[in-house]
C-alpha positions in Angstrom: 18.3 -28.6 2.0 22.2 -29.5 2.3 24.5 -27.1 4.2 22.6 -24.2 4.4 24.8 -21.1 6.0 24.8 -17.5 6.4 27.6 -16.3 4.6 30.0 -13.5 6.5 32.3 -13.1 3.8 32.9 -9.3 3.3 33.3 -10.1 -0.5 33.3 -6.8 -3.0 29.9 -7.8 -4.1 28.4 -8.4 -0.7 26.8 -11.6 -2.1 25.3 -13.2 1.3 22.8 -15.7 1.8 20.2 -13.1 3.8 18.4 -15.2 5.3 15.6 -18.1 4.4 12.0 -17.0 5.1 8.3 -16.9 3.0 8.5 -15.0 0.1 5.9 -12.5 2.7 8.4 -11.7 4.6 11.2 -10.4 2.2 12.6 -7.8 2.7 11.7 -4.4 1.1 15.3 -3.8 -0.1 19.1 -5.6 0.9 22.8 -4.9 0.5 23.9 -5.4 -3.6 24.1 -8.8 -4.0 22.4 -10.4 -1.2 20.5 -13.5 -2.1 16.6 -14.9 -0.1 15.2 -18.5 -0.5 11.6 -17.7 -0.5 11.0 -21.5 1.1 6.8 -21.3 0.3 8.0 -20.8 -3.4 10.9 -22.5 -4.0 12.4 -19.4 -5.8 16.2 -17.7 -5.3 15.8 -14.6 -5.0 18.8 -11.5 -5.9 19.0 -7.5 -4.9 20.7 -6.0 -8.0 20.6 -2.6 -6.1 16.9 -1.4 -7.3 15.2 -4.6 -6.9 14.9 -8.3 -6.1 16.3 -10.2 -9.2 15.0 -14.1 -9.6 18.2 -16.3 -9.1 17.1 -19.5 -9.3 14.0 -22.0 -9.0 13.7 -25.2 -6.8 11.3 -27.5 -8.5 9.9 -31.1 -7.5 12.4 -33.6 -7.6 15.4 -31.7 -6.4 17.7 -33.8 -4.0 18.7 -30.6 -2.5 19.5 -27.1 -2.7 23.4 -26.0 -1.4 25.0 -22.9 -0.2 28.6 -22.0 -0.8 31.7 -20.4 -2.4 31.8 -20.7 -5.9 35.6 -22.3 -5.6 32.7 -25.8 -4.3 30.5 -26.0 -7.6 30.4 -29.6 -7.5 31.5 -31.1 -10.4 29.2 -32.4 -13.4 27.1 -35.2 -13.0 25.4 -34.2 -10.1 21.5 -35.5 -9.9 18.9 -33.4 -12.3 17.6 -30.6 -10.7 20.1 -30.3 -7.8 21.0 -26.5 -7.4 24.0 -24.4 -5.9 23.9 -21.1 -5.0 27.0 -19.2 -4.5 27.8 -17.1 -1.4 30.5 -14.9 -2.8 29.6 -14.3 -6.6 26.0 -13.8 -8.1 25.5 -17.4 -9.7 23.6 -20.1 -9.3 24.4 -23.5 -10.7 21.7 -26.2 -11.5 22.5 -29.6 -12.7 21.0 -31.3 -15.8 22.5 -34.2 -15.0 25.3 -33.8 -17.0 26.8 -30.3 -16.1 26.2 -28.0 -13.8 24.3 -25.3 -15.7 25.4 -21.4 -14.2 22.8 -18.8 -14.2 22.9 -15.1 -13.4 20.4 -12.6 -12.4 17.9 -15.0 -13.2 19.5 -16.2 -16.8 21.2 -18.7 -18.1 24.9 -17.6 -18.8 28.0 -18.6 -20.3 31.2 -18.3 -18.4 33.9 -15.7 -18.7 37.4 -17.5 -19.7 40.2 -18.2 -17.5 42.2 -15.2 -16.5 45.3 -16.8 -17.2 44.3 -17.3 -21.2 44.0 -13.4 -22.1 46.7 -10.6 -22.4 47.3 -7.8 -20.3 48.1 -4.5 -21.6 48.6 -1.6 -19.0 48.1 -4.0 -16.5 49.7 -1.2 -14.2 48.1 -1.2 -10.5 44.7 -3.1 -12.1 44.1 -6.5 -10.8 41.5 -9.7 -12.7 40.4 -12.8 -11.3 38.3 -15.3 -12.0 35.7 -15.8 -8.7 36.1 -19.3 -7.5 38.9 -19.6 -9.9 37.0 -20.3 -13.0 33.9 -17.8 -13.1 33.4 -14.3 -13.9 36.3 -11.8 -13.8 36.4 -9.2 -11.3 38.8 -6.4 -12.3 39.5 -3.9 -10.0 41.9 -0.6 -10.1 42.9 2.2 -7.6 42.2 5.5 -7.3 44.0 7.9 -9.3 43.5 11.2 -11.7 43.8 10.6 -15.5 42.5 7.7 -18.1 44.6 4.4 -17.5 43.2 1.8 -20.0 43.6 -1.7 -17.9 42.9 -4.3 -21.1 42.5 -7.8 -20.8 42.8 -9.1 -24.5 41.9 -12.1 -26.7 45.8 -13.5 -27.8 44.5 -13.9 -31.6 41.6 -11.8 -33.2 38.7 -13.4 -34.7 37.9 -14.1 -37.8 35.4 -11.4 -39.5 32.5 -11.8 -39.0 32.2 -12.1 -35.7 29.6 -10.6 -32.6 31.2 -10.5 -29.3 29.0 -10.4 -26.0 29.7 -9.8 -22.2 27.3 -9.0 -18.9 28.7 -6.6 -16.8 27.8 -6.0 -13.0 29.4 -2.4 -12.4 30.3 -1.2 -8.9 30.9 2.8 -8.7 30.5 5.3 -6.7 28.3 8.1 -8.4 30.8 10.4 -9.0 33.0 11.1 -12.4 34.3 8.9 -13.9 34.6 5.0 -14.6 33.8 3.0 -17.6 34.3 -0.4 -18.6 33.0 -2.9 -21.2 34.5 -4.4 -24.6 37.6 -2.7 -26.1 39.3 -3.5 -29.8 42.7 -2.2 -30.6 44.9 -1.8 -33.9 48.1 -1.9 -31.2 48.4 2.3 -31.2 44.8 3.5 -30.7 41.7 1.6 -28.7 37.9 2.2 -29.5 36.0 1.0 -26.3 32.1 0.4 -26.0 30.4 -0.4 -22.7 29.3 1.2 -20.0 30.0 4.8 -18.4 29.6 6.9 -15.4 29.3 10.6 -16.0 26.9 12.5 -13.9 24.7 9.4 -14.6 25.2 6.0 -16.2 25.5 6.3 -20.2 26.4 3.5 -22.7 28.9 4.9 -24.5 31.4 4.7 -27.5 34.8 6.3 -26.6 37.9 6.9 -28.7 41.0 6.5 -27.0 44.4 7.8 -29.0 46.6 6.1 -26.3 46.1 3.7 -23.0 46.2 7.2 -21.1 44.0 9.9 -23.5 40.6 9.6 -24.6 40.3 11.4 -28.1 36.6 11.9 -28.5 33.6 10.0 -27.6 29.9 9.3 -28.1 27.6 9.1 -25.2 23.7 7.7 -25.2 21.5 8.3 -22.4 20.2 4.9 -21.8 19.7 3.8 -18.4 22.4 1.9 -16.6 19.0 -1.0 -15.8 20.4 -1.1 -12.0 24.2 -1.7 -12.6 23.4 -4.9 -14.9 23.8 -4.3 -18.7 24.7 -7.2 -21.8 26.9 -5.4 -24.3 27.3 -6.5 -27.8 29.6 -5.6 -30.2 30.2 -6.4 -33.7 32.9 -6.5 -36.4 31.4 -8.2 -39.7 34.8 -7.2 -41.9 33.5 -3.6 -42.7 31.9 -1.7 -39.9 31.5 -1.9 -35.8 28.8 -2.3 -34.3 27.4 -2.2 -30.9 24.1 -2.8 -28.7 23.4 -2.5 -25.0 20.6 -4.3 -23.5 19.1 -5.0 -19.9 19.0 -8.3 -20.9 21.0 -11.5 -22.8 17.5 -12.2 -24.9 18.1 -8.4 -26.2 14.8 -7.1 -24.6 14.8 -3.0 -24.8 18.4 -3.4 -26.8 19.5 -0.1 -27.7 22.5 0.4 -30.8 24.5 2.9 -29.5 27.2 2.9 -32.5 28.1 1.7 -36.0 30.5 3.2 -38.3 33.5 2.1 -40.5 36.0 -0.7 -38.7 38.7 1.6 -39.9 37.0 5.1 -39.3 39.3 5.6 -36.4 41.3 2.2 -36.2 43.4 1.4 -38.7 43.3 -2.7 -39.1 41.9 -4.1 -36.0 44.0 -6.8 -34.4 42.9 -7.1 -30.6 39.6 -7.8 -28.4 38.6 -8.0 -25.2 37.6 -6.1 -22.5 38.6 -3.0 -20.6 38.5 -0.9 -17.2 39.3 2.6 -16.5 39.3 5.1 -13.8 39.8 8.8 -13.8 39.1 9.5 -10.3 41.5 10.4 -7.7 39.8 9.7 -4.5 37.9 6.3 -5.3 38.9 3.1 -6.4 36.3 0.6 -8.2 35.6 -2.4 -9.8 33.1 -4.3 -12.6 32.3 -8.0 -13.0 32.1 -9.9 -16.2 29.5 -12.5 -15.4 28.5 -13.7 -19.1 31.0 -14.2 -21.9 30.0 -15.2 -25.8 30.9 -15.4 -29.3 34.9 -15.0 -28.8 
């Protein structure tokens, strides 16, 4: 193995190499996001929160297995089978000998675009970056009483029919309330779909009349799968629709809405993705690690 380190980096996500041991003598439970290279296996492992996530797989025939900030990813071309796991974000990159292949939470994933490509609306104290530079977005926001949509939109909308899906790692304290997830907009009125925290995680559908009041909403009790959930929406030209799932290969997806595209919107012209806070004593933040169809 190349350059193994312990990471120190106090990063948002706390992701830290732990430590390199037999898979035996993992521990029970970590900080979110710390990562363990079970060295009898070969296997990367990654605490979600609940539980130890697979992150990655050394097989025969690796030339070597390298610890780092995701702003080193090595670029493409790197020998088959060589792997990089990244110190400060959750993924994982492993050549094929063409590109470097990322993987999160023990998936294969498709990056989030460039920051710099979407448009803000009601930017306001919100932040977005891409981790490394050119990985998943981290949005963050401060503290404060009231809804404040923080959008990050698409600069044209698709063409109908499309499906639109993200993964979302959410970071919030368990108290009322945050939501983030996939948000369209007709330029006056947003409809948003993701995720939500009110006295529990909810997927949810939410109606928002403005960037600052939310109209009326629909709520589903599905379990937040330990602050990892793949949201999908879709516009095929009539309705919406949308699906939360645990996992990108829909396993246990559940459809939390469908209705008319224009049953609260009136022509849809923006997509993207959204983060709100109406808490006055904690700030917060999500990460959109997986990014397709859009």
């Amino acid at each position: 193995m190349a350059n193994f380190k312990l990471s120190t980096d106090p990063a948002p996500f706390s992701q830290n190499v732990s430590i390199a041991d037999v898979l035996a003598n993992r521990p029970a439970s970590a900080n979110l996001g710390d990562q363990y290279w079970a060295t009898d296996t070969n296997a990367v492992y990654r605490w979600n929160g609940a539980a130890w996530v697979a992150a990655g797989l050394v097989t025969a025939g690796n030339s070597s297995v390298q610890y780092g900030p995701t702003s080193s990813v090595p670029a493409a071309g790197t020998a088959a089978g060589y792997q990089y796991v990244c110190t400060d974000s959750p993924y994982t990159f492993i050549s094929n000998g063409t590109i470097m292949q990322p993987f999160a939470y023990g998936s294969l994933v498709n990056l989030p675009p460039l920051v710099s490509s979407l448009n803000w609306i009601n930017q306001g104290t919100g932040t977005a970056t891409n981790l490394g530079g050119t990985s998943g977005i981290f949005m963050t926001d401060v503290a404060h009483a009231g809804d404040n949509l923080r959008c990050l939109f698409k600069s044209v909308y698709p063409t109908t029919p499309y499906t639109f899906t993200v993964g979302l790692e959410y970071n919030w304290p368990t108290v009322n309330y945050f939501t983030s997830g996939i948000v369209v907009s007709d330029g006056t009125k947003y409809a948003v779909f993701g995720a939500l925290y009110s006295t529990g995680v909810l997927m949810w559908y939410g109606a928002y009349s403005s960037l600052t009041s939310n109209a009326s909403s629909t709520t589903v009790s599905t379990a937040g799968w330990g602050g990892i959930v793949y949201l999908t929406f879709k516009d095929d030209g009539n309705n919406f629709y949308f699906w939360a799932s645990p996992s990108p290969y829909d396993l246990q997806r559940t459809q939390i809405y469908t209705g008319s595209r224009t049953a609260y919107l009136s022509n849809p012209t923006k997509v993207g993705i959204y983060f709100d806070i109406n808490n006055a004593t904690y700030p917060s933040s999500a990460l959109f690690f997986h990014w397709t169809g859009i």
